[in-house]
C-alpha positions as CSV (number, residue, x, y, z in Angstrom):
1,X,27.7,-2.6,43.7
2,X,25.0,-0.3,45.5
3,X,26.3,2.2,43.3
4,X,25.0,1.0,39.9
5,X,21.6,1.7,39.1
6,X,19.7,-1.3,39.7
7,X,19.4,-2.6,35.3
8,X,23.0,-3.0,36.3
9,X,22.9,-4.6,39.5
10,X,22.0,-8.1,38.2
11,X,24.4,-8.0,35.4
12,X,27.5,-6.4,37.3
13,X,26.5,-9.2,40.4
14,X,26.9,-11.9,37.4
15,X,30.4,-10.7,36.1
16,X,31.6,-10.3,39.8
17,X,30.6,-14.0,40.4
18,X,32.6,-14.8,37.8
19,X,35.7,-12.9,38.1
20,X,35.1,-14.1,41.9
21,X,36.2,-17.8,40.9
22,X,38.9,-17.0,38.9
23,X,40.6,-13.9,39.7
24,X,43.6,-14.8,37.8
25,X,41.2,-14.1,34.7
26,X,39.5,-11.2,35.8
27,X,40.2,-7.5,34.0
28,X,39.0,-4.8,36.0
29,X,37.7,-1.7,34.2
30,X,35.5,1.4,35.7
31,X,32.0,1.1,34.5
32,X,28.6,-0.4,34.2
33,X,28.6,-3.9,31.4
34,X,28.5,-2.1,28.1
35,X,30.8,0.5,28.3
36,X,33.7,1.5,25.7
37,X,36.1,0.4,28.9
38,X,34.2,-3.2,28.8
39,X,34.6,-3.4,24.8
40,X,38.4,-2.8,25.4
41,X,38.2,-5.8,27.8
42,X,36.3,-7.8,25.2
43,X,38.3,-6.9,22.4
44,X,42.1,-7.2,24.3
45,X,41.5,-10.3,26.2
46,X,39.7,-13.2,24.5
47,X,39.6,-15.4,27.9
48,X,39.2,-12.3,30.3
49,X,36.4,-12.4,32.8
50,X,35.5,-8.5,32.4
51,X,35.3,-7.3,36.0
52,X,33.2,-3.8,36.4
53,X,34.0,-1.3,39.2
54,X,32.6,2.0,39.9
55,X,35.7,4.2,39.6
56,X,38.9,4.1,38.6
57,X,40.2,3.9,42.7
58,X,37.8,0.4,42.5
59,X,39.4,-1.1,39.4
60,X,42.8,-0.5,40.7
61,X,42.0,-1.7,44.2
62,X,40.5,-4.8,42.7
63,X,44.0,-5.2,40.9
64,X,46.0,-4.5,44.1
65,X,43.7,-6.8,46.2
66,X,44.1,-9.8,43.9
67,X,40.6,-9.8,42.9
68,X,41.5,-9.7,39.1
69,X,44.6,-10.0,37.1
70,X,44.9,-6.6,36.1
71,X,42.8,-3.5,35.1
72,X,42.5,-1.5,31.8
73,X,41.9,1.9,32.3
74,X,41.7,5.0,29.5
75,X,44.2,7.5,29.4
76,X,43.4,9.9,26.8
77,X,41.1,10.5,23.9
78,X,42.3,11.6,20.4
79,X,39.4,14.7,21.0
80,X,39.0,15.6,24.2
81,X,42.5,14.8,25.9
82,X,43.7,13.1,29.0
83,X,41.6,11.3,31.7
84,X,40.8,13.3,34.7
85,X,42.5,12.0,37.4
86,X,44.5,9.2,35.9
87,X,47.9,10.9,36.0
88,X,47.5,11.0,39.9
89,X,45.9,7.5,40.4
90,X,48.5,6.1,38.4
91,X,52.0,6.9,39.9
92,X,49.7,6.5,43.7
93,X,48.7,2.8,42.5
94,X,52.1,1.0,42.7
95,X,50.8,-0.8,39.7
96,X,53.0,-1.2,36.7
97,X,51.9,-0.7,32.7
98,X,51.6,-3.8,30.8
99,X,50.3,-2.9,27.7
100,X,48.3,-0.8,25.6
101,X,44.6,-1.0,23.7
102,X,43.4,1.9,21.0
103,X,39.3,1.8,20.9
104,X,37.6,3.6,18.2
105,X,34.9,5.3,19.5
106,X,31.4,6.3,18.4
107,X,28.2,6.4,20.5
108,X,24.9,6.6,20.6
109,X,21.5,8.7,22.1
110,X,19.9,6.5,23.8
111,X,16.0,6.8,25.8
112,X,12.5,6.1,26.5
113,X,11.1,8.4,24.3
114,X,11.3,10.6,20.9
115,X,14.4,12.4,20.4
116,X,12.4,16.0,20.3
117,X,11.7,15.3,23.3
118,X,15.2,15.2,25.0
119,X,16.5,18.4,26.7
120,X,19.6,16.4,28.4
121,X,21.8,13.8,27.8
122,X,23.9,12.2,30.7
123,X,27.2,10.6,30.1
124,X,30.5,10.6,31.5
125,X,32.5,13.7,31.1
126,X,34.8,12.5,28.6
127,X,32.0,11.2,26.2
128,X,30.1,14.2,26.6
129,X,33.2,16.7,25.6
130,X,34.1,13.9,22.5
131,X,30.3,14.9,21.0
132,X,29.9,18.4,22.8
133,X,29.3,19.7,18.9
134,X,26.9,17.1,17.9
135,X,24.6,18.2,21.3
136,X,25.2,21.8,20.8
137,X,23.8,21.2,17.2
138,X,20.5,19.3,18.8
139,X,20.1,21.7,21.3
140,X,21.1,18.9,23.9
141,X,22.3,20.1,27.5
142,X,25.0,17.5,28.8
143,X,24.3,16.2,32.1
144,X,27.7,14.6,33.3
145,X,27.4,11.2,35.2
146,X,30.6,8.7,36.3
147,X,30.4,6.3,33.3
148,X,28.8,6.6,29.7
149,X,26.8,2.4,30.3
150,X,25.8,3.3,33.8
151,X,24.3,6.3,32.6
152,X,22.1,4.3,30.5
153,X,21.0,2.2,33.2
154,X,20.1,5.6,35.2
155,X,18.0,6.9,32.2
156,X,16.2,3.4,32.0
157,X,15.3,3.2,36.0
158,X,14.7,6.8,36.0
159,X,12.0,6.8,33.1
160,X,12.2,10.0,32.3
161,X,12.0,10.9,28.5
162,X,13.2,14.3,28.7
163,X,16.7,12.7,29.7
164,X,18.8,10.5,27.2
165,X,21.6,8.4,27.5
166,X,25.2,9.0,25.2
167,X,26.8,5.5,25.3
168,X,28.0,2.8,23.3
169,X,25.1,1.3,20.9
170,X,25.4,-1.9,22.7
171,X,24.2,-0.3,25.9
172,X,20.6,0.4,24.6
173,X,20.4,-3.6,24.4
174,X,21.6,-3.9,27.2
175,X,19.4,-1.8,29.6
176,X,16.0,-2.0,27.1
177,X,16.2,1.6,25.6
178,X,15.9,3.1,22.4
179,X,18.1,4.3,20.3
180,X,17.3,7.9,19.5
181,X,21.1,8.5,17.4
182,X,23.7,6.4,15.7
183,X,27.1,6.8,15.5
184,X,27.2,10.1,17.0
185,X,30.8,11.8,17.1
186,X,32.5,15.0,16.4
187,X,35.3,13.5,14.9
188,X,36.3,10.5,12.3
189,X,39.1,9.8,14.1
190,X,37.7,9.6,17.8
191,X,40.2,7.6,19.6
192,X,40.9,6.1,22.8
193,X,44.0,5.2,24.4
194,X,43.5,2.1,27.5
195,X,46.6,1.3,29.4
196,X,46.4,-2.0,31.4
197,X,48.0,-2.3,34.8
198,X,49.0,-5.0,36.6
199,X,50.9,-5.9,40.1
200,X,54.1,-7.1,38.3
201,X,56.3,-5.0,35.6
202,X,57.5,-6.8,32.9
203,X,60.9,-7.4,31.6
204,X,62.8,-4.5,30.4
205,X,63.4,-6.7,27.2
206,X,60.2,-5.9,25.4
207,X,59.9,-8.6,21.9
208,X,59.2,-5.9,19.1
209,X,58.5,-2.1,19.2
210,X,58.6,-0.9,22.9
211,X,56.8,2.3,24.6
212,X,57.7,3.4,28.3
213,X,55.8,5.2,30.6
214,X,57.4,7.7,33.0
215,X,56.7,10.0,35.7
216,X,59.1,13.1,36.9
217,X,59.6,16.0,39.0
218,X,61.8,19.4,37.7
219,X,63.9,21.0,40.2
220,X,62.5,24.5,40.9
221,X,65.3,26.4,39.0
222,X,65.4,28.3,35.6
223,X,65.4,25.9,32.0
224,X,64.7,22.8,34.5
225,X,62.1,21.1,31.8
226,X,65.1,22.2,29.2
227,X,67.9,20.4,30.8
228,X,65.7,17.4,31.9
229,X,64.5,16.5,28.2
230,X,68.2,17.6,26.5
231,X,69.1,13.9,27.3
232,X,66.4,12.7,24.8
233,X,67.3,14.4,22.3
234,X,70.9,13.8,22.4
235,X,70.4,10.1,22.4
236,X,67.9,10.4,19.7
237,X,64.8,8.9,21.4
238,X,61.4,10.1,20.6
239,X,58.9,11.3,23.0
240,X,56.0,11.0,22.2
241,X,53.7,12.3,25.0
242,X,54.6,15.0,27.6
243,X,52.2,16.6,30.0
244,X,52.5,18.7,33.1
245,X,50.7,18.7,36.2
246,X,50.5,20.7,39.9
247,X,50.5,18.8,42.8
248,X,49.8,19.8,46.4
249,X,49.2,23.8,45.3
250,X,52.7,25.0,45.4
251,X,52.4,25.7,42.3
252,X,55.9,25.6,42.4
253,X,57.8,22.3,41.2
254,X,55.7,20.8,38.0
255,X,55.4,17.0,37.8
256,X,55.4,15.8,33.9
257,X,54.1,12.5,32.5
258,X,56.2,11.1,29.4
259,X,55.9,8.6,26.9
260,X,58.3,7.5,25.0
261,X,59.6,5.1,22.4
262,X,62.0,2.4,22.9
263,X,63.0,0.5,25.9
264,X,65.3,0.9,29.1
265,X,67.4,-2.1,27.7
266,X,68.2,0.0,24.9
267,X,71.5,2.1,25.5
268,X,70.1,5.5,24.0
269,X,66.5,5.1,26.5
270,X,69.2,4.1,29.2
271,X,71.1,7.2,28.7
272,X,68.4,9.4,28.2
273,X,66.5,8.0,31.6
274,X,70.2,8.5,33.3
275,X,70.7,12.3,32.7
276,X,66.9,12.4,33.1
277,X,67.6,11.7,36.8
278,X,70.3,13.7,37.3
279,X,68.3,16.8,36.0
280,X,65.2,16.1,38.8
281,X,64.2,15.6,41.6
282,X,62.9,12.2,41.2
283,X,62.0,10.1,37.7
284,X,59.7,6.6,38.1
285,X,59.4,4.7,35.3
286,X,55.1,2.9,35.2
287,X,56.0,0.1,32.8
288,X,57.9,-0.6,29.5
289,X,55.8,-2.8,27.2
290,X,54.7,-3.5,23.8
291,X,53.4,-0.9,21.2
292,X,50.0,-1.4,20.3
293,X,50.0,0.9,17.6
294,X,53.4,2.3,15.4
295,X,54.5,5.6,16.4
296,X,55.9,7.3,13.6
């Protein structure tokens, strides 16, 4: 908790409390009360006790340790791409994927002071590349901080007009700032993905539409990635999401994350996962659940 700026403190102290007596309830997410991983929380789980950590490692720990249900974490953004980090934290977590949340997201420039005043803002890395043309514009410097609510609470302890806050709207409220700018964004259709883990899989069976989340490793030999998705397409099963990543600084063998539609009680998905295996050096699948949104 010593690592929110103290406007936070009191209200992450109260939300802790809470989620204290009943974990079962609690839904962890990384950030400071207001931010867009908190309005997933609010807007996914009705009778959640929003839980808020300081990094992803704390809302998964929080998760593993049984002090909350489960966790929602972002995964990507429809602008600026995949979450640093989570592609590592997630297979390293032993947690399984649940379910699904698409935010919209907009924010808004937030301060003590006139807006021709600000030379920075601070916000969280992802927030800051989703609205990177909107600063350029202003003549803004980004200033990158762990999380886009806490960074509000930094601008309001810190008092310094010359730094601004880019966070959700609610956060001004929240922390007793300004706002400077309203629904700031460099897109319309600024988008983000949450994922929400918890100890237990569920069922292969999925009621409805199904997504599944996997992991892999190609063998270090010519047209690996080639004979490792052939399955796939054979079977006709759409995939949806693939994205390579280096671990360990071989540089060498190339580790993918995959989404893809259907479920592994579906014969095609169960083909395609089995020749998937055979073609790698090792496959884990992070959850089959419900779609929260159609793939076409």
């Amino acid at each position: 908790m010593e690592n929110f700026a103290s406007p936070a403190r009191k209200l992450v102290a109260e939300m802790t409390e809470a989620a204290a007596n009943t974990p079962v309830r609690a839904v962890a997410f990384q950030g400071a009360p207001g931010a867009n991983s908190h309005i997933a929380v609010r807007e996914a789980f009705a009778e959640g006790l929003p839980l808020p950590c300081f990094s992803f490692e704390d809302a998964i720990d929080a998760v593993k340790e049984g002090r909350a249900g489960c966790a929602m974490i972002p995964i990507e953004n429809s602008l600026h791409g995949r979450v640093a980090d989570i592609h590592f934290l997630l297979p390293e977590s032993g947690l399984s994927i649940i379910g699904e949340h698409f935010l919209p997201i907009r924010y808004g420039l937030m301060g003590i002071g006139p807006v021709e005043g600000v030379r920075q803002a601070m916000s969280h890395p992802q927030a800051l590349g989703q609205c990177r043309h909107w600063l350029k514009a202003q003549g803004i410097q980004p200033l990158a901080y762990p999380d886009t609510a806490g960074a509000a609470a930094v601008v309001a302890e810190n008092g310094d007009a010359s730094v601004a806050a880019l966070a959700p709207p609610g956060a001004a409220e929240l922390y007793g700032l300004k706002m400077l700018g309203e629904d700031i964004a460099d897109a319309e259709h600024n988008m983000t993905r949450f994922v929400i883990l918890a100890r237990e899989p569920l069922a292969a069976e999925i009621d409805g539409p199904a997504m599944t989340t996997l992991v892999f490793e190609v063998k270090n030999v010519p047209a690996a990635l080639y004979k490792a998705l052939g399955g796939f397409a054979t079977n006709g099963v759409n995939m949806t999401k693939l994205e390579s990543y280096q671990r360990g600084g071989s540089f060498a063998a190339t580790e993918f994350y995959a989404d893809i539609v259907g479920s592994p009680a579906e014969a095609p998905v169960a083909r395609a996962l089995e020749e998937l295996k055979f073609h790698t050096k090792w496959m884990r699948v992070l959850g089959t659940y419900p779609q929260a949104r159609e793939r076409a």
